[in-house]
C-alpha positions as CSV (number, residue, x, y, z in Angstrom):
1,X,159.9,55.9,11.7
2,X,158.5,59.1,10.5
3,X,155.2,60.5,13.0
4,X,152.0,60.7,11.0
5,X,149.5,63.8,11.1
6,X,147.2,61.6,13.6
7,X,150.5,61.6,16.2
8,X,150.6,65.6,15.6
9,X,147.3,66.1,16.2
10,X,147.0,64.0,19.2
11,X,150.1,66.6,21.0
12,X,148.7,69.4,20.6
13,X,145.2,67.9,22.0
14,X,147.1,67.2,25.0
15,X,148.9,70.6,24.7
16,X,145.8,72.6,24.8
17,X,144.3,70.5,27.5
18,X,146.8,71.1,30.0
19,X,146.7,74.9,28.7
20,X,142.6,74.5,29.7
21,X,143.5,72.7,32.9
22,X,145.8,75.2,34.2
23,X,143.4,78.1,33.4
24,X,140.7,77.0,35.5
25,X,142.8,76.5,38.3
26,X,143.9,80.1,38.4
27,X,140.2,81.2,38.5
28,X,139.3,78.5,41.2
29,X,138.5,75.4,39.0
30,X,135.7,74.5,36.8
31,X,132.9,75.5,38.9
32,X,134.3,78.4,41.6
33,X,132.5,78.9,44.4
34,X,130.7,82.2,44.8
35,X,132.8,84.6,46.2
36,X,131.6,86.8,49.5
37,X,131.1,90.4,48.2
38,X,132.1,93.2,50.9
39,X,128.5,94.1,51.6
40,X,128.4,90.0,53.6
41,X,131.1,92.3,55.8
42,X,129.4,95.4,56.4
43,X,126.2,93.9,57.7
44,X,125.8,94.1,61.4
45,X,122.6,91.3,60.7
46,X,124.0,87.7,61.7
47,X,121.9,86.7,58.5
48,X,124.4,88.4,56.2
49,X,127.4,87.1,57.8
50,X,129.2,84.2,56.3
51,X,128.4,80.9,56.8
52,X,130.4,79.2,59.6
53,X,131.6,82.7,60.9
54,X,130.3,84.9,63.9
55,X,130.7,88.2,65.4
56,X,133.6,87.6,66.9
57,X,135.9,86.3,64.7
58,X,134.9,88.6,61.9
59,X,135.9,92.1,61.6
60,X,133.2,94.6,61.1
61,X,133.7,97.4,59.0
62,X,131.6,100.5,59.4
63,X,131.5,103.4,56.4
64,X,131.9,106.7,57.5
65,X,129.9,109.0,55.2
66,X,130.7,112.5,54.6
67,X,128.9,115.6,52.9
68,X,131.3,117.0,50.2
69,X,130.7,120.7,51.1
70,X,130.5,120.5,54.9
71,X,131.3,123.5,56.8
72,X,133.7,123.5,59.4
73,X,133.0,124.2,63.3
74,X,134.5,127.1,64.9
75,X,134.5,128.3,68.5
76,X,132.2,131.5,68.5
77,X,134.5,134.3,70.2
78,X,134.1,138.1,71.0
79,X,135.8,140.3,68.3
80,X,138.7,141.2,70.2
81,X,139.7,137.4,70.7
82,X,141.1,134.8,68.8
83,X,141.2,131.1,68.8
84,X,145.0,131.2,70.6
85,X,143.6,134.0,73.0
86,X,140.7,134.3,73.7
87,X,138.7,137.4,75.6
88,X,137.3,136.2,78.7
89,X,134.5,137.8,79.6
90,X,134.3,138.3,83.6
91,X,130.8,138.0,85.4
92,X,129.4,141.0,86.6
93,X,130.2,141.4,90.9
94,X,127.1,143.3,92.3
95,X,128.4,146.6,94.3
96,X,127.2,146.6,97.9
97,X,124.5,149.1,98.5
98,X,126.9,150.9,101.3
99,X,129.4,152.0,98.5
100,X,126.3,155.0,97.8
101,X,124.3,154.6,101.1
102,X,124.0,158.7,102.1
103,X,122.7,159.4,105.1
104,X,123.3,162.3,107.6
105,X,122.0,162.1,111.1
106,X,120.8,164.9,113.6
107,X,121.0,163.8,117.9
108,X,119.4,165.5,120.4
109,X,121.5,165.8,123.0
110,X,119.3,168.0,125.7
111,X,119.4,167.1,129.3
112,X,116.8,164.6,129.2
113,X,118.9,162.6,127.5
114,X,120.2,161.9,130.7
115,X,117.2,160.0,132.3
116,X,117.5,155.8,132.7
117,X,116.2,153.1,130.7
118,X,114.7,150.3,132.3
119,X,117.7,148.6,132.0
120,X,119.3,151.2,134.4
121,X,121.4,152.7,131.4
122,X,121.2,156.1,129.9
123,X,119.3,157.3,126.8
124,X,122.4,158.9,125.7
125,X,124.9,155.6,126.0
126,X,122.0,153.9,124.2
127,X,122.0,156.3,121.7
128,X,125.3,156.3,121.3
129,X,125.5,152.6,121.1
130,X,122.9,152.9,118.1
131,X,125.4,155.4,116.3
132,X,128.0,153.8,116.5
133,X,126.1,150.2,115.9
134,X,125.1,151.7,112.2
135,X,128.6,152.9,111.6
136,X,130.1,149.4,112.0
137,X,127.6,148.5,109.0
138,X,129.1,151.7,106.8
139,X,131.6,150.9,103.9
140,X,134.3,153.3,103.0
141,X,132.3,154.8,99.8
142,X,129.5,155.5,102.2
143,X,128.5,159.1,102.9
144,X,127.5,159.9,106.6
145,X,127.5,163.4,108.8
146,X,126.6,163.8,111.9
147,X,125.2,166.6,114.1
148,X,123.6,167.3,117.7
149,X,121.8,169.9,118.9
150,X,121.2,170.8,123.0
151,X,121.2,174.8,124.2
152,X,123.2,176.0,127.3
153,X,124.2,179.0,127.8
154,X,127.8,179.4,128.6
155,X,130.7,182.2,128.9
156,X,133.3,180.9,127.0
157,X,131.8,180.2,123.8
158,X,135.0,178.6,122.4
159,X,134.9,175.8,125.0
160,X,131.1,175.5,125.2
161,X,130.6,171.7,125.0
162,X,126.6,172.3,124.2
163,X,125.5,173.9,121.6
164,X,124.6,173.0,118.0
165,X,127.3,171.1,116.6
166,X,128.7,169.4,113.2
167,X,130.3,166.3,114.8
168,X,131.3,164.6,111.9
169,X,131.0,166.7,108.5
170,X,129.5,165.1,105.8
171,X,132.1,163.0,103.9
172,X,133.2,159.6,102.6
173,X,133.6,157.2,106.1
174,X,136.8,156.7,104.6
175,X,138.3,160.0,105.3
176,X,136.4,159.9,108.8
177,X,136.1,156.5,110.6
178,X,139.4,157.2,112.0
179,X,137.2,160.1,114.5
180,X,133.7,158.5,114.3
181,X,133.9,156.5,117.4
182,X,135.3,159.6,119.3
183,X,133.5,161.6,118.5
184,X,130.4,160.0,119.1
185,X,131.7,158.9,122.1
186,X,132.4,162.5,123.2
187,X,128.6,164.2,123.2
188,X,128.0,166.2,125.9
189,X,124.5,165.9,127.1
190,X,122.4,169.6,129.1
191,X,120.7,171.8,127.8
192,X,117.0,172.6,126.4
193,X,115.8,171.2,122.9
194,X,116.1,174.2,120.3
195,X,114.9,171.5,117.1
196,X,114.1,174.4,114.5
197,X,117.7,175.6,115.5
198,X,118.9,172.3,114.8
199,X,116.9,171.7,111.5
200,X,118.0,175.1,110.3
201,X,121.7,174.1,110.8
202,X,121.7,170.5,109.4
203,X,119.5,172.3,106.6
204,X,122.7,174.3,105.6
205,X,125.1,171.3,106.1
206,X,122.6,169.4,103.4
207,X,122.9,172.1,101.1
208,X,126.4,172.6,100.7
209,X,126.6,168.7,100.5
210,X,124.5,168.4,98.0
211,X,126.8,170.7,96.1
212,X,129.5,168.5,97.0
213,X,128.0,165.2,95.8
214,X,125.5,166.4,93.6
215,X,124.8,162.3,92.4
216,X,124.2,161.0,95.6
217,X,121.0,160.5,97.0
218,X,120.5,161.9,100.8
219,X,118.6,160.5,103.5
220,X,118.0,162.2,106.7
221,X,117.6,160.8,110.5
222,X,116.6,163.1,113.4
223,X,116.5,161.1,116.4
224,X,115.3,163.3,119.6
225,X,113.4,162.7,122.9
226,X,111.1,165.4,123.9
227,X,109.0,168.3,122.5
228,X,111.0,171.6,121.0
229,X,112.0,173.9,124.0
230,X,111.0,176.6,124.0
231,X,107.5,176.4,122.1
232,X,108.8,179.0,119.3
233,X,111.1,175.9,118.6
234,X,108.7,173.8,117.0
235,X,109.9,173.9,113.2
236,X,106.0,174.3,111.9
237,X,105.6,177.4,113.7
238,X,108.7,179.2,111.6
239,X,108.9,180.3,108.1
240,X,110.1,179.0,106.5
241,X,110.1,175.8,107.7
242,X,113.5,174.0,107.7
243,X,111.3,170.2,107.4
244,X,110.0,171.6,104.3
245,X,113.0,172.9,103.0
246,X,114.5,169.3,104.1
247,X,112.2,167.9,101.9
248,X,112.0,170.0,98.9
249,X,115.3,169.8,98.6
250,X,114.7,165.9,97.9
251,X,116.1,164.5,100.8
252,X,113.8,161.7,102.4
253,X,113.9,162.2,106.3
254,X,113.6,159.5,109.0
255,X,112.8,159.9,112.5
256,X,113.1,157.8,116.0
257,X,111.1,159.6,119.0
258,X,112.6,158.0,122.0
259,X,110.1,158.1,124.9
260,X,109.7,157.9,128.6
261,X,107.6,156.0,130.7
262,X,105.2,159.2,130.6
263,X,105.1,159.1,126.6
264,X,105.1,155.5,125.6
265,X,101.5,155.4,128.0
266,X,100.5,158.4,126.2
267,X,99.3,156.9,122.5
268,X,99.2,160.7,121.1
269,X,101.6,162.4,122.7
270,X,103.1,165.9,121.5
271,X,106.1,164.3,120.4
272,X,104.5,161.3,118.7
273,X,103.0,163.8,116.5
274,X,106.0,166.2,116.1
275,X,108.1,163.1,114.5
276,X,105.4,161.9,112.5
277,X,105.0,164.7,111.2
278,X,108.6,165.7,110.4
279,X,108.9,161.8,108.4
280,X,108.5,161.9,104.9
281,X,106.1,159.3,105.0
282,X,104.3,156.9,108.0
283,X,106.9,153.8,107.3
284,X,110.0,156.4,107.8
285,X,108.8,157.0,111.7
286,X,109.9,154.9,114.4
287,X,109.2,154.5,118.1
288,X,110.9,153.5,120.5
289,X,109.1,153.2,123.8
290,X,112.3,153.3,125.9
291,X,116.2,154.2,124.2
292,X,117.1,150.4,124.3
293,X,115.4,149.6,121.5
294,X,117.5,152.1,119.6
295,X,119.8,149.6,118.1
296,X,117.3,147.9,116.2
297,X,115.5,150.6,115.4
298,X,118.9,152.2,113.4
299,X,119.4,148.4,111.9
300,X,115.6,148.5,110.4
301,X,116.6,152.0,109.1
302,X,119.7,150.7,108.0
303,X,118.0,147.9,105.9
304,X,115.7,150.1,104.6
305,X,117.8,152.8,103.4
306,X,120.5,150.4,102.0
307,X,118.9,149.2,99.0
């Protein structure tokens, strides 16, 4: 039996159907649900999340924005350095004051040197002690000279221990710690006080010093005892005047006047006034009312001139 048109017509009908039917089941059926867009993901708001779902079962996703023209970061460095090497630049180390501390020191060694302290020691071991005290504070850069003055009259000249002396010539410690302590240790005590004489010489010492190490800075320490003996000793009676010349030659001068029992009771004795006098200023003299104060006497100068 031949098919009629309606038989034709009723295939493809069911031909197109399934076509329809098929179609919407790719695209999720008739009526899809909405689909999540990726901004319900990149909230951090629970609100926004999807329904049934929480924070710890969804993965967060968190856009990282970036400037097109951004400018990279470098490590600043010092012009000789680069980033595989770079210059290290060290931290300045302060010098100690000692490596251009310049002092020179002039000791009475007369025969009152010779007298007790009340601790039954001499004024010279005391002063000795002092000396020596200061030079165990020196660093090897440090500039020190040392001389002593007495007067004694003796036959052999040569061999004279008194005298007007340079015991240690003015140099780096360096080149004459090796001697200091002997030295020192070796002063030979008698005599008068001649301190003009004594001025006059370290005077000339200072000089050619100066010469020596003309960018060092002296300072000068006279340490004595008792009044210039004779009286024509006294350097302000002379001209010209070694203290002055001292002074004008830009050296600041310090001075210890070591009494006895007599002096320290007498509040403006001869000698008092002598080493005030001969101080650049009233802070640079220093008493000492018997020699065994010396030792902290020199470690106040010490601090003060070691700056």
């Amino acid at each position: 039996m031949k098919p009629s048109k309606n038989h034709f017509s009723f295939y493809i009908y069911i031909i197109f159907g399934m076509m329809v039917i098929g179609a919407s089941t790719l695209v999720g059926g008739f009526f899809p649900e909405k689909k999540s867009t990726s901004s319900d993901f990149y909230q951090i708001d629970n609100s926004k999340l999807p329904q049934n779902s929480s924070t710890n079962s969804v993965i967060q996703l968190h856009a990282l924005k970036f400037k097109k023209n951004f400018e990279s970061i470098t490590p600043i460095l010092s012009p000789s350095s680069s980033p595989t090497n770079p210059t290290v630049i060290p931290t300045a180390i302060p010098v100690s004051c000692t490596e251009s501390l310049t002092l020179d020191l002039l000791l009475d060694k007369s025969g009152s040197m010779d007298s007790l302290t009340p601790s039954g020691v001499s004024k010279i071991r005391r002063l000795k002690e002092a000396v020596l005290f200061l030079s165990s504070k020196l660093g090897p850069n440090t500039i020190i000279g040392v001389q002593s003055f007495n007067k004694r009259d003796c036959n052999v000249f040569e061999k004279c221990p008194y005298g007007i002396k340079e015991d240690i010539p003015i140099s780096y410690y360096k080149d004459v710690s090796s001697i200091f302590s002997s030295k020192i240790n070796g002063l030979v005590i008698g005599g008068s006080t001649p301190t003009n004489d004594g001025l006059v010489f370290s005077l000339g010492k200072l000089r050619e010093a100066q010469t020596k190490f003309p960018d060092r800075k002296f300072k000068f320490i006279l340490i004595s005892d008792g009044q210039p003996v004779p009286s024509s000793q006294d350097p302000y009676v002379n001209n010209p005047n070694p203290v002055t010349e001292i002074k004008n030659l830009g050296i600041e001068i310090y001075t210890i006047a070591i009494y006895d029992s007599t002096q320290a009771n007498t509040p403006n004795s001869p000698l008092k006034r002598l080493m005030q006098k001969i101080a650049s200023s009233p802070g640079n003299f220093y008493e000492a009312d018997t020699a065994d104060q010396l030792k902290n006497l020199m470690d106040d100068i010490f601090k003060k001139t070691c700056t």
